[in-house]
mmCIF file as gemmi writes it, N, C-alpha and C atoms, coordinates in Angstrom:
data_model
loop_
_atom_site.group_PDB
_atom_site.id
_atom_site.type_symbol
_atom_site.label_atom_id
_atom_site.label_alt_id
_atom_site.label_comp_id
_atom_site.label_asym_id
_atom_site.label_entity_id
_atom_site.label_seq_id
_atom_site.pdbx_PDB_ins_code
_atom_site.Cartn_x
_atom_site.Cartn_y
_atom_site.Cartn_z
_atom_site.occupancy
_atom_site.B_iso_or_equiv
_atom_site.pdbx_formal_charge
_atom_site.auth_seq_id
_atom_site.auth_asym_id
_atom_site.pdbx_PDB_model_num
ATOM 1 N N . UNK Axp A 1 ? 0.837 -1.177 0 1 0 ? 1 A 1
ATOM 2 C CA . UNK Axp A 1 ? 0 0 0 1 0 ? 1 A 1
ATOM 3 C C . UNK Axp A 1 ? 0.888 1.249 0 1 0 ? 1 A 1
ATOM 4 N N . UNK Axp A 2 ? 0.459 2.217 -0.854 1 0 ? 2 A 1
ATOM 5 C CA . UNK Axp A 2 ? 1.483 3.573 -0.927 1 0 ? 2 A 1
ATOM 6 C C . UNK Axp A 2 ? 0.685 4.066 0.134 1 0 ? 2 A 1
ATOM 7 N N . UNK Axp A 3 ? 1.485 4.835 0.759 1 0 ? 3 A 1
ATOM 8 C CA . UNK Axp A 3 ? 1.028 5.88 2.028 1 0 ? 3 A 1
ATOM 9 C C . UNK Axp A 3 ? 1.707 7.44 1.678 1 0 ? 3 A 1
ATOM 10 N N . UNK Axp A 4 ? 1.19 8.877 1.923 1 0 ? 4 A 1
ATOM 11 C CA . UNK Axp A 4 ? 1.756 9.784 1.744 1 0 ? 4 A 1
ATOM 12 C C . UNK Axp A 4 ? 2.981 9.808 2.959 1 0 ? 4 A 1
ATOM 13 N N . UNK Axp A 5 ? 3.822 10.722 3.023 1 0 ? 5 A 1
ATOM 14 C CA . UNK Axp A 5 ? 5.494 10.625 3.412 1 0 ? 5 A 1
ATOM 15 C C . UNK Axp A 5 ? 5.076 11.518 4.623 1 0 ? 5 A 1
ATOM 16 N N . UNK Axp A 6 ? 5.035 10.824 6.223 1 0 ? 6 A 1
ATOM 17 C CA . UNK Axp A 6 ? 5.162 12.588 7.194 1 0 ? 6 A 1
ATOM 18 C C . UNK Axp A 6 ? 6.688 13.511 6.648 1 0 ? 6 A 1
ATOM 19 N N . UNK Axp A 7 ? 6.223 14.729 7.25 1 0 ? 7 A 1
ATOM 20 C CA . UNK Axp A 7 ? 7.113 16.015 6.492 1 0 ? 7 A 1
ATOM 21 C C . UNK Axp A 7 ? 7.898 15.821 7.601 1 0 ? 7 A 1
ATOM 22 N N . UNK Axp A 8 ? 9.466 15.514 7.896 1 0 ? 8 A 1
ATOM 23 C CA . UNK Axp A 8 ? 10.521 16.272 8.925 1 0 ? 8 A 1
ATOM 24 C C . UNK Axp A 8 ? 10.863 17.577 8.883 1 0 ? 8 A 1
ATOM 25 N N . UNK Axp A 9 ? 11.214 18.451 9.495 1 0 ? 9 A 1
ATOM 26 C CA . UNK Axp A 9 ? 11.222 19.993 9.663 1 0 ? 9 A 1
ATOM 27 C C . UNK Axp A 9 ? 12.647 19.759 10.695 1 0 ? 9 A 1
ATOM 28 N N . UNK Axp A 10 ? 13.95 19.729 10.612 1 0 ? 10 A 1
ATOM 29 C CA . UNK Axp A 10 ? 14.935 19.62 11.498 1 0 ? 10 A 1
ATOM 30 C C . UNK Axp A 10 ? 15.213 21.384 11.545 1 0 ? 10 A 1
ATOM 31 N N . UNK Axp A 11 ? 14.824 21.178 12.979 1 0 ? 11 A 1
ATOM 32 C CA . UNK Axp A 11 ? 14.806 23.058 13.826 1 0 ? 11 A 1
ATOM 33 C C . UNK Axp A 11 ? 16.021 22.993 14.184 1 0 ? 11 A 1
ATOM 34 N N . UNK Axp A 12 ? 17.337 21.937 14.962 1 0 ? 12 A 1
ATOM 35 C CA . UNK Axp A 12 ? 18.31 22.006 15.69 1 0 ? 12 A 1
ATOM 36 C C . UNK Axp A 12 ? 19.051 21.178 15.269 1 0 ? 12 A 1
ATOM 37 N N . UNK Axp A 13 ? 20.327 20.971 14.772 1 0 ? 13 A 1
ATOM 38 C CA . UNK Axp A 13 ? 21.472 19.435 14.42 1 0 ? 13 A 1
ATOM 39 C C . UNK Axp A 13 ? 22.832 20.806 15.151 1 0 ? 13 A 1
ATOM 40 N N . UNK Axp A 14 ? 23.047 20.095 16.181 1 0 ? 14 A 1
ATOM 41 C CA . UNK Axp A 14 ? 24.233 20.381 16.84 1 0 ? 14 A 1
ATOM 42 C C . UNK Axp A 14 ? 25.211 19.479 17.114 1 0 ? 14 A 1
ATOM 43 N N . UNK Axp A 15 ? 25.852 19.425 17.473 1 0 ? 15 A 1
ATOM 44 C CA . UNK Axp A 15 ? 27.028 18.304 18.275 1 0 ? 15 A 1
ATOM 45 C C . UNK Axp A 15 ? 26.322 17.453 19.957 1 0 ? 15 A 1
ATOM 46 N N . UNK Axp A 16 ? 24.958 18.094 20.359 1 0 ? 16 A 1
ATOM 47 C CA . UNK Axp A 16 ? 24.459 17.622 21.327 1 0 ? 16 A 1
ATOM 48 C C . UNK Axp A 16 ? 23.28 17.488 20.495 1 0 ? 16 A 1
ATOM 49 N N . UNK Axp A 17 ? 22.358 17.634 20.273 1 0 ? 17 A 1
ATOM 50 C CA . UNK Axp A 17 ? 20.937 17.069 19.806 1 0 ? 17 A 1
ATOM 51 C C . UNK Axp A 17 ? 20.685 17.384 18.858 1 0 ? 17 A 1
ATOM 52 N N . UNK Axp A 18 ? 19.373 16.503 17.834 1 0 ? 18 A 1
ATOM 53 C CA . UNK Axp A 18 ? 18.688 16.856 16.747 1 0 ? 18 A 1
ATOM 54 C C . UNK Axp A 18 ? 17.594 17.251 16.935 1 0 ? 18 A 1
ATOM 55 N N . UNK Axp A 19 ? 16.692 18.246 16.57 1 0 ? 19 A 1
ATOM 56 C CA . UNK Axp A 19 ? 15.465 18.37 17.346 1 0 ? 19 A 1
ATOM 57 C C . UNK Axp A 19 ? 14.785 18.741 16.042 1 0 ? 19 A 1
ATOM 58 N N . UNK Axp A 20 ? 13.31 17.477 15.565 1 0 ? 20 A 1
ATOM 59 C CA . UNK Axp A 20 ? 12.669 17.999 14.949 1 0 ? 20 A 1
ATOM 60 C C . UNK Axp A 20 ? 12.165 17.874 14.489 1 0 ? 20 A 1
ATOM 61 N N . UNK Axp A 21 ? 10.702 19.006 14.078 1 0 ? 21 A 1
ATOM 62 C CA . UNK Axp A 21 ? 9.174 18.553 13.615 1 0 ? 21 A 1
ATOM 63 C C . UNK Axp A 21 ? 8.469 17.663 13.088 1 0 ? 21 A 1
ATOM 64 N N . UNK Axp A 22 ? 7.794 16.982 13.382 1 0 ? 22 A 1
ATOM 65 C CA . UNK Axp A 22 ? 7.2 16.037 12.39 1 0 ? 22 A 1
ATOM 66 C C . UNK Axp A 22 ? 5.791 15.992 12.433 1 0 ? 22 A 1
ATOM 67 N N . UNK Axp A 23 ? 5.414 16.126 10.864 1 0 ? 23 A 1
ATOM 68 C CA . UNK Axp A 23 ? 4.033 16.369 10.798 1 0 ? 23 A 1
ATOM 69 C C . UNK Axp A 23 ? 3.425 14.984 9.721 1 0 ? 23 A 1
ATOM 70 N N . UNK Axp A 24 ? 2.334 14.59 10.523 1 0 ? 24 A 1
ATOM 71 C CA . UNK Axp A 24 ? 2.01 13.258 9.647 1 0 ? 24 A 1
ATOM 72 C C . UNK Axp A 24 ? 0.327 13.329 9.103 1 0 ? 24 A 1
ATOM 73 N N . UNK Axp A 25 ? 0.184 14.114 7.596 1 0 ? 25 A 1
ATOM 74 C CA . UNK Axp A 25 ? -1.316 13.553 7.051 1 0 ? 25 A 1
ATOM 75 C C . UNK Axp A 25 ? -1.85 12.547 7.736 1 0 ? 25 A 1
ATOM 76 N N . UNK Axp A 26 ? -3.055 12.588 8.047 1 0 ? 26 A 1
ATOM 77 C CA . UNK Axp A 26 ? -3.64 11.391 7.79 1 0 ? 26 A 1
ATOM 78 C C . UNK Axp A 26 ? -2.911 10.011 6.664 1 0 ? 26 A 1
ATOM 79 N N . UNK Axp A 27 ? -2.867 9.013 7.707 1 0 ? 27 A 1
ATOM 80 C CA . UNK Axp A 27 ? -2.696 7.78 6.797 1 0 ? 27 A 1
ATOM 81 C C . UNK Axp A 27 ? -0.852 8.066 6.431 1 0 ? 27 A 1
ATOM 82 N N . UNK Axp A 28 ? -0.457 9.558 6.933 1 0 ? 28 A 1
ATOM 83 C CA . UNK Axp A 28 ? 0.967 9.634 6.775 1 0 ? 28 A 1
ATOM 84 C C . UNK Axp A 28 ? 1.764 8.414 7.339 1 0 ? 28 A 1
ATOM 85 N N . UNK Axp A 29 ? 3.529 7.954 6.833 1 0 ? 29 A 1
ATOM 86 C CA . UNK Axp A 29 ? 4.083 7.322 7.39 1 0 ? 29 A 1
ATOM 87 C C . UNK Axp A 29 ? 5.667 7.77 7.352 1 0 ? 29 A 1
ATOM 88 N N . UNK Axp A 30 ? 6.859 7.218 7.811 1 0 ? 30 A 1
ATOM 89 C CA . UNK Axp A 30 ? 8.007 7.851 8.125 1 0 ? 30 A 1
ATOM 90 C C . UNK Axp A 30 ? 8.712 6.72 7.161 1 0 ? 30 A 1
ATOM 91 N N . UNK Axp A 31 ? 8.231 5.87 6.951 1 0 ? 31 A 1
ATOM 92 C CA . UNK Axp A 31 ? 8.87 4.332 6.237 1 0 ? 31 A 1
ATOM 93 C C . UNK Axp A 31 ? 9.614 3.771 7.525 1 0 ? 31 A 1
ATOM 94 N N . UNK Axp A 32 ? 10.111 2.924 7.314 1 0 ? 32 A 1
ATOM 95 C CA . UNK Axp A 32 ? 11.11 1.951 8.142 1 0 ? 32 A 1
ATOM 96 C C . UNK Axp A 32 ? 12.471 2.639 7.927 1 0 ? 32 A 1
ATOM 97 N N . UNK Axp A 33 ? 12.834 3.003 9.852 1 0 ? 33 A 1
ATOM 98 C CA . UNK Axp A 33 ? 13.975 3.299 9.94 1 0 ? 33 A 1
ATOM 99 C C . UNK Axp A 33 ? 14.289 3.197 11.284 1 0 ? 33 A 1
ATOM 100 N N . UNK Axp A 34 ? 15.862 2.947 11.769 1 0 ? 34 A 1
ATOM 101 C CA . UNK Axp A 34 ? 16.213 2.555 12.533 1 0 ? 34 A 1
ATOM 102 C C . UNK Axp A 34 ? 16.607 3.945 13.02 1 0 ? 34 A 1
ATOM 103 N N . UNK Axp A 35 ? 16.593 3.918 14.621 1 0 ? 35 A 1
ATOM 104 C CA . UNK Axp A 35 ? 17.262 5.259 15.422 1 0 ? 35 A 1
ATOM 105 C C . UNK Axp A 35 ? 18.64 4.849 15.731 1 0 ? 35 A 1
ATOM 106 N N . UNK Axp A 36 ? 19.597 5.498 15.758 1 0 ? 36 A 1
ATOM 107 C CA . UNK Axp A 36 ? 20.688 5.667 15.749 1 0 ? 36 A 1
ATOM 108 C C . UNK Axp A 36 ? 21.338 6.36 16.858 1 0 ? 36 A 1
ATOM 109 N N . UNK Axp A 37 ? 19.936 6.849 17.869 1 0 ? 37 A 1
ATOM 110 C CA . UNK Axp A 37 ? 20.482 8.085 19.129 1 0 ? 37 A 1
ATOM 111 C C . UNK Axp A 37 ? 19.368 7.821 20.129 1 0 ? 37 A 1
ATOM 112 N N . UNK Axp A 38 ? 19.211 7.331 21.688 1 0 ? 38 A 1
ATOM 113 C CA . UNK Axp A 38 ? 18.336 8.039 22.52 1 0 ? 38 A 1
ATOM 114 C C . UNK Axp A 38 ? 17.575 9.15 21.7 1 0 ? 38 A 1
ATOM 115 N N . UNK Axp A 39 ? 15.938 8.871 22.111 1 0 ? 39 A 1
ATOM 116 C CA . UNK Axp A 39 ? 15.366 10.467 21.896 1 0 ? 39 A 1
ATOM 117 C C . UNK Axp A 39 ? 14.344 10.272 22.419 1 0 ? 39 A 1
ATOM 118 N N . UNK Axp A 40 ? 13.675 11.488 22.497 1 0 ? 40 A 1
ATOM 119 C CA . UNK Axp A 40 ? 12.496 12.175 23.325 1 0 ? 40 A 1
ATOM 120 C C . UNK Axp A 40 ? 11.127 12.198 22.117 1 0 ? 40 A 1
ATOM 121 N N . UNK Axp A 41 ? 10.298 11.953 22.467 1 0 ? 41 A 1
ATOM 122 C CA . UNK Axp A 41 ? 9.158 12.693 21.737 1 0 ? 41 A 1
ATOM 123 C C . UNK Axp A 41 ? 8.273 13.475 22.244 1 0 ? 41 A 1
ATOM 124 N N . UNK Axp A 42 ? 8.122 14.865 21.92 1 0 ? 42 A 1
ATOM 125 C CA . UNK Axp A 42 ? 7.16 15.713 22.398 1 0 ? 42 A 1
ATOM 126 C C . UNK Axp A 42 ? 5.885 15.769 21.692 1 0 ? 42 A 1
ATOM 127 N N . UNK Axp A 43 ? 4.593 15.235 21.997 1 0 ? 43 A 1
ATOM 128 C CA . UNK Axp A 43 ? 3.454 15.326 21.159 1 0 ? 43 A 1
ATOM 129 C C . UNK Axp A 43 ? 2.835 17.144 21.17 1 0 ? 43 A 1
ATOM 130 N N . UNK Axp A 44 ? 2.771 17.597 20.012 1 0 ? 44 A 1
ATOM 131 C CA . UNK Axp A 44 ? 1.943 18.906 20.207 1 0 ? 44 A 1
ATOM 132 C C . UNK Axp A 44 ? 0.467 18.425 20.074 1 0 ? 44 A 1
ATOM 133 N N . UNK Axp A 45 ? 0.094 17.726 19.509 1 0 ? 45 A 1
ATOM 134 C CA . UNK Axp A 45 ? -1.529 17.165 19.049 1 0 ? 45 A 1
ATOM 135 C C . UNK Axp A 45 ? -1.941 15.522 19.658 1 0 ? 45 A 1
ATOM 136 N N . UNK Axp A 46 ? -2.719 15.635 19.727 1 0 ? 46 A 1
ATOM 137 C CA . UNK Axp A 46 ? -3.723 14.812 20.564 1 0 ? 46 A 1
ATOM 138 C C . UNK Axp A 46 ? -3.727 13.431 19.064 1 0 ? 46 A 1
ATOM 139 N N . UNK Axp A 47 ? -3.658 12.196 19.185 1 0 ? 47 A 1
ATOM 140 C CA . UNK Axp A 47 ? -3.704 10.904 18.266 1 0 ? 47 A 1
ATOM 141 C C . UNK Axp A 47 ? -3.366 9.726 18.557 1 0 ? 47 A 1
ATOM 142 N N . UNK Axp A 48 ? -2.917 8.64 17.537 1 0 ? 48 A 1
ATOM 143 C CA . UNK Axp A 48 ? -2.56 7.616 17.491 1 0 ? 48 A 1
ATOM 144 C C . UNK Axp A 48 ? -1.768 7.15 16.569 1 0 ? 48 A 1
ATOM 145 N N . UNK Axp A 49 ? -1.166 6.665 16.766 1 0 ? 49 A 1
ATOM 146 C CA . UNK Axp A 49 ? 0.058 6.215 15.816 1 0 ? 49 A 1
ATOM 147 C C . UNK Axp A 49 ? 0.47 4.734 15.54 1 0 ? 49 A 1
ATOM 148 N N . UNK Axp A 50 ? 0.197 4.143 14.429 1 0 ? 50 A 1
ATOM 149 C CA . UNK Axp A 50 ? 0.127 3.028 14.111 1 0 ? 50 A 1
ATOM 150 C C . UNK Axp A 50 ? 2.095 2.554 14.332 1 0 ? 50 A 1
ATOM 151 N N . UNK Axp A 51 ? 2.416 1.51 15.235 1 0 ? 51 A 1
ATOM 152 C CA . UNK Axp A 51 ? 3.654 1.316 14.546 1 0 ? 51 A 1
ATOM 153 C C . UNK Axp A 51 ? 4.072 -0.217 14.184 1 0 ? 51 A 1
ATOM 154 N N . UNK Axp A 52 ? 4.068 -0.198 13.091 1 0 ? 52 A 1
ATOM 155 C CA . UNK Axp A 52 ? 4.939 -1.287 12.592 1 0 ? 52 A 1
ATOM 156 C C . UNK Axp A 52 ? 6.064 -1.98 13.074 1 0 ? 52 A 1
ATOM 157 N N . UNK Axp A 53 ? 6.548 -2.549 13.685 1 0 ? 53 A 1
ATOM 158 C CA . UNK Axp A 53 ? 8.04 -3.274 14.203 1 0 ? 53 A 1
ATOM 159 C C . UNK Axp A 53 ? 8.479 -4.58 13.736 1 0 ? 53 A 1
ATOM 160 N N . UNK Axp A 54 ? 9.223 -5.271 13.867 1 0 ? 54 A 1
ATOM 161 C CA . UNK Axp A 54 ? 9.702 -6.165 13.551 1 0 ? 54 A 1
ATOM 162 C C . UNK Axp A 54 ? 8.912 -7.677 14.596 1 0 ? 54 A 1
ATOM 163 N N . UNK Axp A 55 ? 8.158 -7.122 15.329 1 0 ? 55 A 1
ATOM 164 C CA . UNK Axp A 55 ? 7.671 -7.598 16.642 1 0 ? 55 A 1
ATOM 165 C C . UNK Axp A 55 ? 6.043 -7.64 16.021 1 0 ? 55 A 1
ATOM 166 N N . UNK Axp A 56 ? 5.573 -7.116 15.143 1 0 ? 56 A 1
ATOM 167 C CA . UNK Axp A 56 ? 4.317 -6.911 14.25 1 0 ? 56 A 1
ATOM 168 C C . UNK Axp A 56 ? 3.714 -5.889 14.867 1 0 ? 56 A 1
ATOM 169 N N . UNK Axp A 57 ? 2.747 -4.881 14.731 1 0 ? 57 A 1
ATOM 170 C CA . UNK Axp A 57 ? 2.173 -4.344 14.437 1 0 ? 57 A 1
ATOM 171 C C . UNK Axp A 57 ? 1.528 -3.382 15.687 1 0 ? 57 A 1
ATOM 172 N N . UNK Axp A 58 ? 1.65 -2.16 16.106 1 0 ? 58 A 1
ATOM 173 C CA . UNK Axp A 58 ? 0.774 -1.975 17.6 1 0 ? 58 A 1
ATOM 174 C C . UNK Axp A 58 ? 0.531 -0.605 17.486 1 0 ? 58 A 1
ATOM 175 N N . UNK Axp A 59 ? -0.641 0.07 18.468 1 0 ? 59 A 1
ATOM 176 C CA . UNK Axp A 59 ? -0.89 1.329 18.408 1 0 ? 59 A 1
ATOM 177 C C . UNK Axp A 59 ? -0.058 2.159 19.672 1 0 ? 59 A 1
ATOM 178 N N . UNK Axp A 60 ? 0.158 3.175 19.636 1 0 ? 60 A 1
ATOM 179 C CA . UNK Axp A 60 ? 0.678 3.81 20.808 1 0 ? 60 A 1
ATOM 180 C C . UNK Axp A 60 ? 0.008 5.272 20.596 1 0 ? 60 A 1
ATOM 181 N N . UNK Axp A 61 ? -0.927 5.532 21.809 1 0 ? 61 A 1
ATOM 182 C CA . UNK Axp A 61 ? -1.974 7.22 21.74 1 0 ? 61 A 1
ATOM 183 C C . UNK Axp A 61 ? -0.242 8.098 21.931 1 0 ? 61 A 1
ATOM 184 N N . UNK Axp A 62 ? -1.301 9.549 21.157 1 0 ? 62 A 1
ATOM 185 C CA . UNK Axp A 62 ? -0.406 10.601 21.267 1 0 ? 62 A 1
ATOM 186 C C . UNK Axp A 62 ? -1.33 11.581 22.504 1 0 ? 62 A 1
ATOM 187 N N . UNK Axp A 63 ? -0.404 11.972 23.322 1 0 ? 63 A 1
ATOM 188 C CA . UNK Axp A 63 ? -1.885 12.85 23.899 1 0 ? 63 A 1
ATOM 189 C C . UNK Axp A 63 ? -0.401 14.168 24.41 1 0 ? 63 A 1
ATOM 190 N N . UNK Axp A 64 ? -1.005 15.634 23.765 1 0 ? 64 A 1
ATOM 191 C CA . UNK Axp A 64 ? -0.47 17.052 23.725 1 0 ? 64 A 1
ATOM 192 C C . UNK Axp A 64 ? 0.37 16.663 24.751 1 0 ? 64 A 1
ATOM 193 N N . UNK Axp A 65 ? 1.59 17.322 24.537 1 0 ? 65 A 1
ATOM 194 C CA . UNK Axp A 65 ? 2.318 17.542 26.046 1 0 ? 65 A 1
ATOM 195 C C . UNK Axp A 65 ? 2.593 16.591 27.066 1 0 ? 65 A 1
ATOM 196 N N . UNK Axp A 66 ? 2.252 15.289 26.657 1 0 ? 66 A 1
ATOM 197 C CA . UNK Axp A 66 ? 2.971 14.337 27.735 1 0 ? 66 A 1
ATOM 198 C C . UNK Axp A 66 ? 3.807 13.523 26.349 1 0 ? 66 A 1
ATOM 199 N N . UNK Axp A 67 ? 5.242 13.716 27.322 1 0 ? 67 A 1
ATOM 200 C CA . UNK Axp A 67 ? 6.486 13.343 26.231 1 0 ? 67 A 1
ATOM 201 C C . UNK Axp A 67 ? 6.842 11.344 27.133 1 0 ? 67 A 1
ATOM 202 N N . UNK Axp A 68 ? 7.567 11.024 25.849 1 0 ? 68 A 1
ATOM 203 C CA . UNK Axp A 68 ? 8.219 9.605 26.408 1 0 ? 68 A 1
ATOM 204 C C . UNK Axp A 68 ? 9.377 9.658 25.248 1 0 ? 68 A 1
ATOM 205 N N . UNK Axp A 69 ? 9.784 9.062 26.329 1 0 ? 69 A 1
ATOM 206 C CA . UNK Axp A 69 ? 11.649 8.164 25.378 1 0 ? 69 A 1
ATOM 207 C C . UNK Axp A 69 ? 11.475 6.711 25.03 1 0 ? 69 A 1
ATOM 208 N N . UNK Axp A 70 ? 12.453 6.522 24.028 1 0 ? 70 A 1
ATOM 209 C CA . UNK Axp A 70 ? 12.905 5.52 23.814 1 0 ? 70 A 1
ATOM 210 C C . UNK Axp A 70 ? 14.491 5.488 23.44 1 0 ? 70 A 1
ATOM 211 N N . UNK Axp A 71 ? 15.081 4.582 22.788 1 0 ? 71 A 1
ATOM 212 C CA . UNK Axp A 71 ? 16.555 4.202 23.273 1 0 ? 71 A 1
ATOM 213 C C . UNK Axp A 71 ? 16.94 3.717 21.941 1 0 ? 71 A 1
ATOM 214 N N . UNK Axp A 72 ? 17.828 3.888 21.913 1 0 ? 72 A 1
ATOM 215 C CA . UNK Axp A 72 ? 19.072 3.656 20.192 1 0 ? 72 A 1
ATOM 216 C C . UNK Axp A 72 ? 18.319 2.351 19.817 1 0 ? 72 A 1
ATOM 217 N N . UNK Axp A 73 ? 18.092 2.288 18.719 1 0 ? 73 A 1
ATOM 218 C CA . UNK Axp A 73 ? 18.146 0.637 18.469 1 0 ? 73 A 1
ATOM 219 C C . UNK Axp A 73 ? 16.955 0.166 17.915 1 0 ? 73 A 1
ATOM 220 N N . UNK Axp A 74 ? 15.624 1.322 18.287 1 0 ? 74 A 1
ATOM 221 C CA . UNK Axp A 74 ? 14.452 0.885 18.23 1 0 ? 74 A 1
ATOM 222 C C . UNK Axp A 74 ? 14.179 1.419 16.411 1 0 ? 74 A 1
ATOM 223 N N . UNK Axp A 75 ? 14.011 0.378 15.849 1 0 ? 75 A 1
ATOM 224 C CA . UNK Axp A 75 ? 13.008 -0.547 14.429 1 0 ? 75 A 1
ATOM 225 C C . UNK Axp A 75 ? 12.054 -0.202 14.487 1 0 ? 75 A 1
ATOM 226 N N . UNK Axp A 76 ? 10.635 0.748 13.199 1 0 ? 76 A 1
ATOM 227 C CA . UNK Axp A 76 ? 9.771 0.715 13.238 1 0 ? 76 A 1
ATOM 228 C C . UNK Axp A 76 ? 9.447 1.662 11.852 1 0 ? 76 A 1
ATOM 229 N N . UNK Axp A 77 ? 8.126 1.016 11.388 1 0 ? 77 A 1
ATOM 230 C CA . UNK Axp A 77 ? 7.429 2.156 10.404 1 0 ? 77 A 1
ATOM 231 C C . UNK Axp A 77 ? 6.54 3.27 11.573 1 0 ? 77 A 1
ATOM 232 N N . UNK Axp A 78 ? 6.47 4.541 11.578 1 0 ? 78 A 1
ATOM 233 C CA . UNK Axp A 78 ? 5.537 5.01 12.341 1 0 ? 78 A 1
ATOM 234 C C . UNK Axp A 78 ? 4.424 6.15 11.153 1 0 ? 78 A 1
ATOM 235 N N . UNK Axp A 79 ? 2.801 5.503 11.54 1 0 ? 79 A 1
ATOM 236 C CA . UNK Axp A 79 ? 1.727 5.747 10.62 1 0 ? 79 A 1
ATOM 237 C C . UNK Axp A 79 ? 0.593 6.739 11.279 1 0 ? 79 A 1
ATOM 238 N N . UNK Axp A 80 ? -0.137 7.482 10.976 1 0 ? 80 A 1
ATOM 239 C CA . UNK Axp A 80 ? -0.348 8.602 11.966 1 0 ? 80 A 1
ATOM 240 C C . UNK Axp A 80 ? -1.819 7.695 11.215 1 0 ? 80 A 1
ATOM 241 N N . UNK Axp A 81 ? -2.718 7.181 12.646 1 0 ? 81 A 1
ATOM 242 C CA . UNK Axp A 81 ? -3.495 6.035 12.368 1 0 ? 81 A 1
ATOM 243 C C . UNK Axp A 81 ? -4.921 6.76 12.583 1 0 ? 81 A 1
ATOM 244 N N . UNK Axp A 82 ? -5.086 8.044 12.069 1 0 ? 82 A 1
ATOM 245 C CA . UNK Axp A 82 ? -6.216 9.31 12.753 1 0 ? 82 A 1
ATOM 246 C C . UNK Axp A 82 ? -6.712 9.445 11.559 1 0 ? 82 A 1
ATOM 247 N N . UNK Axp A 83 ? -7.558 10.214 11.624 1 0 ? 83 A 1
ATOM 248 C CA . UNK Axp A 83 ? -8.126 11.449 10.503 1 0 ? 83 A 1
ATOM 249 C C . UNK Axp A 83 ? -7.763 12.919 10.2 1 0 ? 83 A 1
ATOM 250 N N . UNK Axp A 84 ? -6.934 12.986 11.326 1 0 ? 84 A 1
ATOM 251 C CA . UNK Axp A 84 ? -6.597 14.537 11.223 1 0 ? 84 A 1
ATOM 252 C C . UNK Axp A 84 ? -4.896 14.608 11.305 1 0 ? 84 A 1
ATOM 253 N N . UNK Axp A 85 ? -4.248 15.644 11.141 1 0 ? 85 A 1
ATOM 254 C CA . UNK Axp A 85 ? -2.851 16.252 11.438 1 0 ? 85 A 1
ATOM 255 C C . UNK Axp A 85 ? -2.488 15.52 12.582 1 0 ? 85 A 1
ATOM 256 N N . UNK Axp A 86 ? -1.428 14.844 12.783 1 0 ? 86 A 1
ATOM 257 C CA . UNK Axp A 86 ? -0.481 14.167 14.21 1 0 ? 86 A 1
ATOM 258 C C . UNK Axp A 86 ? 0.871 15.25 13.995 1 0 ? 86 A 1
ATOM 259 N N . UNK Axp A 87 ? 1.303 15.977 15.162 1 0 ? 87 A 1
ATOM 260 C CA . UNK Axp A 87 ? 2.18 16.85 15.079 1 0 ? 87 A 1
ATOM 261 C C . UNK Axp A 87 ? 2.984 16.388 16.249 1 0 ? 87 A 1
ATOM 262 N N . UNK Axp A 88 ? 4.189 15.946 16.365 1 0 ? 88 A 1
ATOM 263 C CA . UNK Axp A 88 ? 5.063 15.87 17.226 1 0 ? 88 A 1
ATOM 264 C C . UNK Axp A 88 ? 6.929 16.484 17.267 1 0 ? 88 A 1
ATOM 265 N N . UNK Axp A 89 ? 7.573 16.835 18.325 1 0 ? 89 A 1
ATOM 266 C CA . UNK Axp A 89 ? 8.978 17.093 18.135 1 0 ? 89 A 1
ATOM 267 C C . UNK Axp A 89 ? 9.67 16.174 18.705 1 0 ? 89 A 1
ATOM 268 N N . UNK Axp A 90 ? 10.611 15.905 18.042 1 0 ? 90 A 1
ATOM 269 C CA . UNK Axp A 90 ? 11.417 14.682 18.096 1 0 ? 90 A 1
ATOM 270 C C . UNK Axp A 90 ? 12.997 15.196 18.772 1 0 ? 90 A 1
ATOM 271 N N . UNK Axp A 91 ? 13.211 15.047 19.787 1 0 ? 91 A 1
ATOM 272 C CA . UNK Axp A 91 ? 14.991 15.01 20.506 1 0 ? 91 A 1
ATOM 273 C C . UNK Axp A 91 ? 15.52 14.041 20.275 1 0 ? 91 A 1
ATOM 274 N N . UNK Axp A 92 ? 16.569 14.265 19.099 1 0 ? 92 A 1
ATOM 275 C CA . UNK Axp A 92 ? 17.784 12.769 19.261 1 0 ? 92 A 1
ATOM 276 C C . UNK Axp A 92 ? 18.93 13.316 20.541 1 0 ? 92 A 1
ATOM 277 N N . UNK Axp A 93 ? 19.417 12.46 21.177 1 0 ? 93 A 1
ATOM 278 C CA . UNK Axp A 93 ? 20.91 13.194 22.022 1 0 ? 93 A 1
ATOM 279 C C . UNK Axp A 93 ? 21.72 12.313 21.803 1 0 ? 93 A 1
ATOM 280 N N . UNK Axp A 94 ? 22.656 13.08 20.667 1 0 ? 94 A 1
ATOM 281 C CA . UNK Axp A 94 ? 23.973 12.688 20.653 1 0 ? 94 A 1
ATOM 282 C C . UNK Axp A 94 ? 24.822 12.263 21.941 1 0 ? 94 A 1
């Protein structure tokens, strides 16, 4: 299935962090890619997010302003599984 592409918007690439926007259409996806750094996610918008893993398939809610981490290493397609705009900021730390 073709899916439209979420948009990255990189606000910050320093020698300490990457920080940055991601906006996902409806039915948007990021494709399969591996993280390479600890990072943060900050949700600005309220959703759900389909993710794909190697582990098969699971939802994880977005809800404004409550952030979570995850850790180098983590595998996944991520699919903005809504009807509306999913807007989040992304911290890698070098």
């Amino acid at each position: 299935m073709s899916r439209p592409q979420a948009v990255p918007t990189v606000q910050i690439d320093n020698d300490r962090v990457i920080v940055t926007e991601w906006r996902f259409a409806p039915g948007a996806e990021t494709g399969w890619h591996r993280h390479g750094h600890d990072y943060v996610v900050v949700p600005t918008t309220n959703g759900e997010l389909l993710l794909e893993t190697p582990e098969g398939p699971r939802t994880a809610p977005l809800v404004a302003g409550r952030s979570y981490t995850r850790q180098v290493g983590v595998e996944h397609n991520v699919i903005n599984n809504t009807d509306h705009e999913v807007v989040f900021i992304e911290i890698e730390l070098r």
